[in-house]
C-alpha positions as CSV (number, residue, x, y, z in Angstrom):
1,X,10.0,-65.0,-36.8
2,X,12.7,-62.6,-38.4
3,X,13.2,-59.2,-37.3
4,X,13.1,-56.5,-39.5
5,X,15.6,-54.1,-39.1
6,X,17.0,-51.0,-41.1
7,X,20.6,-49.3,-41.0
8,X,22.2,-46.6,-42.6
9,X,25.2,-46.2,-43.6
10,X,28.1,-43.3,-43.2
11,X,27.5,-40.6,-45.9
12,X,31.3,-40.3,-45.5
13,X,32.0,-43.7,-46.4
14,X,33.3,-44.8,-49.8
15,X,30.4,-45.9,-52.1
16,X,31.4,-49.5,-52.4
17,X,30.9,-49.5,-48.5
18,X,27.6,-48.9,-48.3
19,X,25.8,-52.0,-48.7
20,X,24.9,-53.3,-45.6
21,X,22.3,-56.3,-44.8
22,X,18.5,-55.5,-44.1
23,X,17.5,-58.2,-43.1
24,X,20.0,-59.9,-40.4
25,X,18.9,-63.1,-38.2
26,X,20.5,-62.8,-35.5
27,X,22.2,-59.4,-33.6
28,X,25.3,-61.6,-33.7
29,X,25.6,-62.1,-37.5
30,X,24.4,-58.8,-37.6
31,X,27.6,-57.3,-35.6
32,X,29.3,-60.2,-37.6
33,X,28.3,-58.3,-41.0
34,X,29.0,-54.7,-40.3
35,X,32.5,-55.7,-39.5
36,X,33.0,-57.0,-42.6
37,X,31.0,-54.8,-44.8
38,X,32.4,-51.1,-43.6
39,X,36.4,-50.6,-42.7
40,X,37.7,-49.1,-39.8
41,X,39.0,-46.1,-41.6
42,X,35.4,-45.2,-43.2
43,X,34.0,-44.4,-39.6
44,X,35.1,-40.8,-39.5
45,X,36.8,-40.1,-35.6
46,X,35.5,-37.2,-33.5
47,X,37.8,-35.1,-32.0
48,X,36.4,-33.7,-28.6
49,X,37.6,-30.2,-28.0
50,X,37.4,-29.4,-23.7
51,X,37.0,-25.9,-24.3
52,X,33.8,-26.2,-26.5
53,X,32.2,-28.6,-23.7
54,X,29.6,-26.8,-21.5
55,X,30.6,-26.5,-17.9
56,X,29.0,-28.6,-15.2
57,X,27.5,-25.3,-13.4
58,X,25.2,-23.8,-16.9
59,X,21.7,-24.0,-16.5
60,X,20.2,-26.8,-18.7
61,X,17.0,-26.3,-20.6
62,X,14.2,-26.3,-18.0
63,X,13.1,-28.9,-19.8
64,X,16.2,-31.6,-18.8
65,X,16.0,-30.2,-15.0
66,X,14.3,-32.3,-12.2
67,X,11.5,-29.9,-10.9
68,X,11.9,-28.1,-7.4
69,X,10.0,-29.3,-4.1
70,X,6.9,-26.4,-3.6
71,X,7.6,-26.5,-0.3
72,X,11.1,-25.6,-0.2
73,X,10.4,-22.9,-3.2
74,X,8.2,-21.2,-0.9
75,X,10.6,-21.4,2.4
76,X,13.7,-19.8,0.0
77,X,11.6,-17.6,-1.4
78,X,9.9,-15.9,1.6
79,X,13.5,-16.5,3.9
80,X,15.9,-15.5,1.4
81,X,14.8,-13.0,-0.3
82,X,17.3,-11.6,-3.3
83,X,19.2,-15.0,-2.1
84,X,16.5,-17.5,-3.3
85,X,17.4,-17.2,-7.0
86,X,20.8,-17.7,-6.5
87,X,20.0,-21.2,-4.9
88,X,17.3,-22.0,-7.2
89,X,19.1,-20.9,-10.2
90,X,16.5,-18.7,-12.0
91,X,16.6,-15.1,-13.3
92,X,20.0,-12.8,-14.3
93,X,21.8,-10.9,-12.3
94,X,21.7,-13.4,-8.9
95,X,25.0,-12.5,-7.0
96,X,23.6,-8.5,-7.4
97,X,20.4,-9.3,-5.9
98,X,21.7,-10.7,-3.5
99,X,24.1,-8.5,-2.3
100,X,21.2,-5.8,-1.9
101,X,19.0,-8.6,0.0
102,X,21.9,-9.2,2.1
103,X,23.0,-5.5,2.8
104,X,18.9,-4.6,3.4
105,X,18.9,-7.7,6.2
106,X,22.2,-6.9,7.7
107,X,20.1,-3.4,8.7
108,X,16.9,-4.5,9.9
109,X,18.5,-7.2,12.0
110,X,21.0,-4.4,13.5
111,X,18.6,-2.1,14.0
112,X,16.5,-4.8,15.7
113,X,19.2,-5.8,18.0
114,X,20.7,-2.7,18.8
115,X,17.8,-1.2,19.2
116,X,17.9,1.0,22.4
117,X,21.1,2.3,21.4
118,X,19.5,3.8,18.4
119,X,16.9,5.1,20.5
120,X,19.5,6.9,22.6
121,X,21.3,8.6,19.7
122,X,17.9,10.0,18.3
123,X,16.6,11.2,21.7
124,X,19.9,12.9,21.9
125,X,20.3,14.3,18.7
126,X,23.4,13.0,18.1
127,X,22.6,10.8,15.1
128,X,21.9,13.2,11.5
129,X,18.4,12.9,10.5
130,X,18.4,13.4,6.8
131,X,20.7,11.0,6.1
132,X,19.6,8.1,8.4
133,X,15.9,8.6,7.3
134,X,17.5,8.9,3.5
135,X,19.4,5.4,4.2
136,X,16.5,3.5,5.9
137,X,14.2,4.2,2.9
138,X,16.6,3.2,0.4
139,X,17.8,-0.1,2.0
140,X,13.9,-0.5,2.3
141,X,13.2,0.0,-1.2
142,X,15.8,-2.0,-2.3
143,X,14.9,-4.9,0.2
144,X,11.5,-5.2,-1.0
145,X,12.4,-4.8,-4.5
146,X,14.9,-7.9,-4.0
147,X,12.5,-9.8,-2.0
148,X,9.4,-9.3,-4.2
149,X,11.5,-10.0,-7.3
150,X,12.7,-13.4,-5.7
151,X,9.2,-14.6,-5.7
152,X,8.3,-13.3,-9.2
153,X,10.7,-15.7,-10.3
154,X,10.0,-18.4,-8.2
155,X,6.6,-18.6,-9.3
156,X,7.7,-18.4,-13.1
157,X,10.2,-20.9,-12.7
158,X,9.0,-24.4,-14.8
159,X,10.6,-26.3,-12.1
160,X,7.8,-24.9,-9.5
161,X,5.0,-27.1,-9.7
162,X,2.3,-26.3,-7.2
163,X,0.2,-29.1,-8.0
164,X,2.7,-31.0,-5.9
165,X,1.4,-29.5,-2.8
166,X,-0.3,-30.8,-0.2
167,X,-4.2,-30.7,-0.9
168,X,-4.3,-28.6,2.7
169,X,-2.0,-25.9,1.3
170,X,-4.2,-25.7,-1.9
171,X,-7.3,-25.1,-0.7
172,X,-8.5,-22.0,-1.5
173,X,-9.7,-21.2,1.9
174,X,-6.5,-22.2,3.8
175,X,-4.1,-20.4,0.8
176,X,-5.9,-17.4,1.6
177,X,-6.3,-17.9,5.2
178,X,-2.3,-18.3,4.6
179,X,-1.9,-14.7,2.6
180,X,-2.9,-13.0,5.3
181,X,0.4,-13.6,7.2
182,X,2.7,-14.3,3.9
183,X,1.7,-12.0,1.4
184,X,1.1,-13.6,-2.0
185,X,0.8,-16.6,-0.8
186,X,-2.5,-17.6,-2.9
187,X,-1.5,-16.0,-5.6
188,X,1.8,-17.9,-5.9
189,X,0.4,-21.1,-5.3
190,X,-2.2,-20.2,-8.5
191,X,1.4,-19.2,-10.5
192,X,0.5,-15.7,-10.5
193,X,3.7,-14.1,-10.4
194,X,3.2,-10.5,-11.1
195,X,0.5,-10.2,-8.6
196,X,2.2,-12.3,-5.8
197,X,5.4,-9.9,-6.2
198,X,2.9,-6.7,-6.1
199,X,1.4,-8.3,-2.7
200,X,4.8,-8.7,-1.1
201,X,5.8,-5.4,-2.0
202,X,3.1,-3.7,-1.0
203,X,2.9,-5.5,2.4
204,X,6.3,-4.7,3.0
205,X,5.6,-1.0,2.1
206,X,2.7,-1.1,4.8
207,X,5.4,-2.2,7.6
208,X,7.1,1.0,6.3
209,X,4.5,3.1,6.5
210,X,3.2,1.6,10.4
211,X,7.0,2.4,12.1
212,X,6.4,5.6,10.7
213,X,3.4,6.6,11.9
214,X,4.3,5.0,15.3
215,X,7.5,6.7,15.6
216,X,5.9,10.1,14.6
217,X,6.4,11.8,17.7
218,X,9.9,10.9,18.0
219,X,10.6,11.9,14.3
220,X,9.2,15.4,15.1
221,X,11.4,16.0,18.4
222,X,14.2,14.6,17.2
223,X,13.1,17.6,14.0
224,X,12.7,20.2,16.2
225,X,16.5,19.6,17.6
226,X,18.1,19.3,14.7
227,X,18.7,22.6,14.5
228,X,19.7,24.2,11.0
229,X,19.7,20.7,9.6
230,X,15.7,20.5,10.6
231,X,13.7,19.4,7.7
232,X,10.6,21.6,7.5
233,X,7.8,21.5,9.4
234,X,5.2,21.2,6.4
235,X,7.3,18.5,4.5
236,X,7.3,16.4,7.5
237,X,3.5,16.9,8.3
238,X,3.1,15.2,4.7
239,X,5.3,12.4,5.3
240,X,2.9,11.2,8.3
241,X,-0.5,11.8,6.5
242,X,1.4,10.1,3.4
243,X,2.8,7.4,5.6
244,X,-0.8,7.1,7.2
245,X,-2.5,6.9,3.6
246,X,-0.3,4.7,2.7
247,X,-1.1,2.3,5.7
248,X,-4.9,2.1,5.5
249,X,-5.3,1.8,1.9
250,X,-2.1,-1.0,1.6
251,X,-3.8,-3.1,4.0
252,X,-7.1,-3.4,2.5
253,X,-4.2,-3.9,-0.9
254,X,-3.1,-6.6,1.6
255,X,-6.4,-7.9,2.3
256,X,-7.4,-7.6,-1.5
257,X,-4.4,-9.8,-2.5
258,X,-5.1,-12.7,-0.3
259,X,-8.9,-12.8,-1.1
260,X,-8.0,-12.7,-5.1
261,X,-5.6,-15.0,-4.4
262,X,-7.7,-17.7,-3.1
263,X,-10.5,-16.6,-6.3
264,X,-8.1,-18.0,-8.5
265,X,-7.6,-21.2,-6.7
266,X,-11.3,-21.7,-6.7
267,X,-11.5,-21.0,-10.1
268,X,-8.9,-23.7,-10.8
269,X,-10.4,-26.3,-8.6
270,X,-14.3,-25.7,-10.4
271,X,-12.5,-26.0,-14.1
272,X,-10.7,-29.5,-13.0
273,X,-14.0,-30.5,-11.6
274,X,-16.4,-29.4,-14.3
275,X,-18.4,-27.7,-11.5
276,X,-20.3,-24.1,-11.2
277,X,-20.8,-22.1,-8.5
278,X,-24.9,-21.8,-7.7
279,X,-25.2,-18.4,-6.1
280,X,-22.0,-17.2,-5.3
281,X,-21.9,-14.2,-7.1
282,X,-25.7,-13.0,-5.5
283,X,-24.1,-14.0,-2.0
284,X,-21.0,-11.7,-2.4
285,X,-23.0,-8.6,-3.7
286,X,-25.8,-9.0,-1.2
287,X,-23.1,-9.1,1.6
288,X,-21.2,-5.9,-0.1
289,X,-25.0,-4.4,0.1
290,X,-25.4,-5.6,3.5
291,X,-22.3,-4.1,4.9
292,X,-22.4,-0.4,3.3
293,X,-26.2,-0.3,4.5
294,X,-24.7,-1.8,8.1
295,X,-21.9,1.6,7.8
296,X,-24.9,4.2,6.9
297,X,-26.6,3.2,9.9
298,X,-23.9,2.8,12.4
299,X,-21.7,5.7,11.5
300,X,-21.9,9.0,13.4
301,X,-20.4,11.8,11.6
302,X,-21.0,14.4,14.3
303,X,-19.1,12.4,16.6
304,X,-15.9,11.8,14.6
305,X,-15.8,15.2,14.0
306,X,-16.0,16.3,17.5
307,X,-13.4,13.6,17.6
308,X,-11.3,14.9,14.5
309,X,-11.6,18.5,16.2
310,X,-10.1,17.1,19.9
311,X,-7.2,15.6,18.2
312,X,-6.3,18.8,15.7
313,X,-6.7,21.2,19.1
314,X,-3.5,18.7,20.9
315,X,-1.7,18.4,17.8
316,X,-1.8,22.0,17.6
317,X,-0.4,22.6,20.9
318,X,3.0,20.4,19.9
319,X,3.6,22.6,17.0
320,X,1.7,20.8,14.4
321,X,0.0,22.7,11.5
322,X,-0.7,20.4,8.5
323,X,-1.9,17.7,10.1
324,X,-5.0,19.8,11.9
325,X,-5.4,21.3,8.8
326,X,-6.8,18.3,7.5
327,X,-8.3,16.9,10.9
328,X,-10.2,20.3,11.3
329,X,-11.2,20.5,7.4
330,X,-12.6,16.6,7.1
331,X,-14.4,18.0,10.4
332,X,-16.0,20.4,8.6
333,X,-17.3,18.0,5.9
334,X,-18.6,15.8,8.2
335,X,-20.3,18.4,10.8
336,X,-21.1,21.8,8.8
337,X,-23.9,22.7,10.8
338,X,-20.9,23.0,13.5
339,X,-19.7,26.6,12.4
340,X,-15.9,26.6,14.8
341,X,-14.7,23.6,13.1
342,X,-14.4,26.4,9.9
343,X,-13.2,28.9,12.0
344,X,-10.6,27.0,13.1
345,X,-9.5,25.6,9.6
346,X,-9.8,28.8,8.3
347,X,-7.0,30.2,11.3
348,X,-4.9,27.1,10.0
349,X,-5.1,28.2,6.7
350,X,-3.8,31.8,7.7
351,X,-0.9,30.5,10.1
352,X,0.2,28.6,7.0
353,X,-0.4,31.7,4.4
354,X,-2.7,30.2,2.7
355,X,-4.9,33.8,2.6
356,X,-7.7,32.6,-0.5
357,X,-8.2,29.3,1.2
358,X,-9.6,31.4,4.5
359,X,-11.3,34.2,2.8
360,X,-13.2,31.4,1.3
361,X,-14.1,29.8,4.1
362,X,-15.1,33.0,5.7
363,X,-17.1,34.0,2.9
364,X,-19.4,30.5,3.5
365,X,-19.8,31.4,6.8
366,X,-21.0,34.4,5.8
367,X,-23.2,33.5,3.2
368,X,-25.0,30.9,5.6
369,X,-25.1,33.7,8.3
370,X,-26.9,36.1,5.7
371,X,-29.6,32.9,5.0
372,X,-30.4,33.3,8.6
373,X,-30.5,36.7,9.0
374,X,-32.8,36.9,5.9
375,X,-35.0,34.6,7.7
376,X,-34.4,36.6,11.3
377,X,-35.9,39.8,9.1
378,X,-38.9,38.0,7.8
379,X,-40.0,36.5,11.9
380,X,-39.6,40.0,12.9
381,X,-41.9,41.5,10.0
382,X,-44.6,38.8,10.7
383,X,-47.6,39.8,13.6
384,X,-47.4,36.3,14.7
385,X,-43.9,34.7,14.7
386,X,-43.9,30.9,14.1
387,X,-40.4,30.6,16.4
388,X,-39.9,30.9,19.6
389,X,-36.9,32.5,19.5
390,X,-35.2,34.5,22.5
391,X,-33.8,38.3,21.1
392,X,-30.3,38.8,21.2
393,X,-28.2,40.2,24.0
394,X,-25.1,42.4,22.8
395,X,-23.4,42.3,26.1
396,X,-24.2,38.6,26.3
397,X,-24.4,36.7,23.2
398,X,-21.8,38.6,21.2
399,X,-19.0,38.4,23.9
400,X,-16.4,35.7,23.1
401,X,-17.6,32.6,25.2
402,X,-14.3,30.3,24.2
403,X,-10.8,31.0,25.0
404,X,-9.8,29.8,21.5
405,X,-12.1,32.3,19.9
406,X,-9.1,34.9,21.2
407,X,-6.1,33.8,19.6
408,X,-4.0,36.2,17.9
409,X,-5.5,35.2,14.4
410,X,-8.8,36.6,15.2
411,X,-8.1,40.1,14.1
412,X,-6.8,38.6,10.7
413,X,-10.4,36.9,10.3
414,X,-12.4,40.2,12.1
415,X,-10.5,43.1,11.2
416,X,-13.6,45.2,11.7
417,X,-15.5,45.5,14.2
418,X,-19.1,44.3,14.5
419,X,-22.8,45.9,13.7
420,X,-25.0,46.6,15.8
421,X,-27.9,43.8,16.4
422,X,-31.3,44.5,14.8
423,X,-33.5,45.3,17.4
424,X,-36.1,42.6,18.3
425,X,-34.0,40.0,16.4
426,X,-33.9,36.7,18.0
427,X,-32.2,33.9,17.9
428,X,-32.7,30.3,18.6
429,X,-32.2,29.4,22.2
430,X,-29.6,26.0,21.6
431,X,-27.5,25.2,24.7
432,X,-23.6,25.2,23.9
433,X,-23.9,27.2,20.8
434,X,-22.5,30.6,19.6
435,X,-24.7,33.4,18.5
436,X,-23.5,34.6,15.1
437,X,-22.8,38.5,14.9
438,X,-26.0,41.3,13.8
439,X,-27.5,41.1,11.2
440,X,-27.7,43.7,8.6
441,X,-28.8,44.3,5.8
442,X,-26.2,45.8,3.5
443,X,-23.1,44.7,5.6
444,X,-19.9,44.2,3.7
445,X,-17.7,40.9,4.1
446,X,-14.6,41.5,6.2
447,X,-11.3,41.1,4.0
448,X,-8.2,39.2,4.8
């Protein structure tokens, strides 16, 4: 049986030379006949040029490139850094990237290993704090940025098939189980690149945010002997409630990320096998239900702020302002039936000029004082009180029972002095509380 084959000829050659056979026998004759039917000189020559020829090291389409190994995507990625796109060839601007991972690793592995000696220059004060703290943030921004960037493009990359992976490492389980210890883990393995590089930077901004609140006291001696180069007091205070902010809402970010992570792997796996969950969606918000009713119940408020208050009272003895600010006013939220964790805040408030913010204060306690002594007024009218009630003793009751109810602020919050009690007044007999002042009737708040 003949094969049927079809040939075109040179648009450059003459038109004479343009008839070739259709219909050749044999690939023989057919060589045989194109010899003879088109010259030599009708075949137009080619001239190569070498400086028009692409260089062996351009990237190809990704198209013509052999894809990557998973496995040693995710080892560059999560090793190198900046570095990792520079071997795997993806993204612009490689050899910068780089540099910065390079410069960022060179620092954490010196400060690692020299370690004590840093330790010695700080306790010192021989080393300049503004510009060592000012060089360890930036070469931590600018290794996260690197690092976080690297696996952006990792996970972009064409050549990064994930399917490839062992069926261990894609289980959504075990991915997530994994993104607990590698940030974006999960969601790098489902291709999400955006949210994997969010994940590792803010995991890497959580390690930031735990050496500083774990080197807080050393940050404020080595402060306070700085001398005229001393940042202030009040900016530091907000670098350690911003550093500790930071730290418990990045790692429930961190926990967030692996979960969502391992959500989208599930997802994947029940749209390849055509399946639907049956009651997932009740189980999670039953066990969301179940764990806010399981807080209510277990949380004591009065005791973390009796605990709140014992840390604010230390804190204040090493100099600190800001921070038992906030200590002794989320107190105050959680206890206000406790009437010295607002005494205190509003003495805070004062040592740090803050003058409105304690008149306010003062002003509640007043209001809540004149509620009581309204009601004082109405058991002493009455032929038969309902309360048992024990009367006040001026000598007694009104003398300053706590030595921190005499510090030097307590003019500024009593400038006057106080009233006289109401006569057969009483109060309620409670064991470790403070009797507020007399009542009267048409008593004028004290001023700040």
């Amino acid at each position: 049986m003949a094969e049927k084959v079809y040939l075109l000829a040179d648009p450059a050659a003459p038109e004479e030379h343009r008839t070739v056979p259709t219909h050749p026998a044999r690939k023989k004759e057919r060589k045989v006949v194109l010899e003879a039917t088109i010259p030599a000189t009708a075949i137009p020559v080619v001239e190569s040029n070498d400086d028009e020829r692409p260089e062996s090291w351009i990237k190809l389409p990704a198209t013509l490139r052999r894809p990557h190994r998973p496995t040693a995507v995710l080892l560059a990625s999560y090793t190198l850094g900046g570095a990792a796109p520079l071997l795997l060839r993806v993204g612009a601007r490689k050899f910068l990237w780089a540099s910065l991972t390079l410069l960022a690793l060179t620092f954490w592995v010196a400060m690692f290993t020299h370690r004590a000696t840093v330790t010695g220059l700080i306790q010192s004060g021989r080393m300049p704090l503004v510009p060592f703290l000012g060089g360890f943030a930036l070469l931590h921004l600018l290794g996260a940025l690197s690092w976080s960037r690297a696996l952006r493009l990792a996970a972009r990359d064409e050549r990064f098939v994930p399917e490839r992976l062992s069926e261990a490492l894609r289980h959504p389980v075990a991915a997530a189980a994994i993104g607990f210890v590698l940030p974006g883990f999960a969601l790098v393995v489902a291709k999400r690149a955006w949210r994997a590089a969010f994940a590792l930077w803010n995991a890497a901004s959580v390690v930031l945010a735990a050496i500083v609140v774990a080197n807080a006291g050393m940050l404020w001696s080595w402060n306070q002997r700085a001398g005229v180069d001393a940042l202030p007091r009040t900016f530091l205070e907000s670098l350690f409630i911003a550093s500790a902010a930071v730290l418990a809402l990045g790692t429930l970010a961190w926990m967030a990320t692996a979960l969502d992570g391992g959500r989208y792997l599930a997802a994947a796996r029940r749209m390849r096998s055509h399946s639907h969950p049956h009651l997932r969606s009740d189980a999670i918000a039953s066990g969301l239900v179940l764990s806010a009713v399981l807080f209510a119940v277990t949380f004591n408020p009065t005791r973390m702020a009796s605990d709140l208050d014992r840390f604010a009272g230390a804190m204040r003895f090493s100099g600190y302002r800001l921070v038992p600010l906030s200590l002794e006013t989320t107190a105050m939220r959680l206890d206000p039936a406790r009437s010295e964790y607002a005494i205190r805040a509003a003495e805070l408030h004062l040592e740090l000029g803050h003058r409105e913010a304690a008149n306010a204060i003062q002003q509640g306690l007043r209001s809540r004082w004149d509620a009581y002594a309204q009601m004082l007024l109405r058991e002493q009218a009455t032929s038969q009180p309902t309360l048992r009630t024990i009367p006040i003793q001026p000598s007694a009751d009104l003398a300053p029972n706590n030595l921190e109810l005499n510090a030097p602020n307590e003019s500024a919050l009593n400038p006057t002095p106080l009233p006289a009690p109401v006569s057969g007044a009483a109060a309620p007999a409670t064991s470790g509380s403070t009797a507020p002042p007399a009542v009267t009737t048409a008593a004028t708040p004290p001023t700040l």
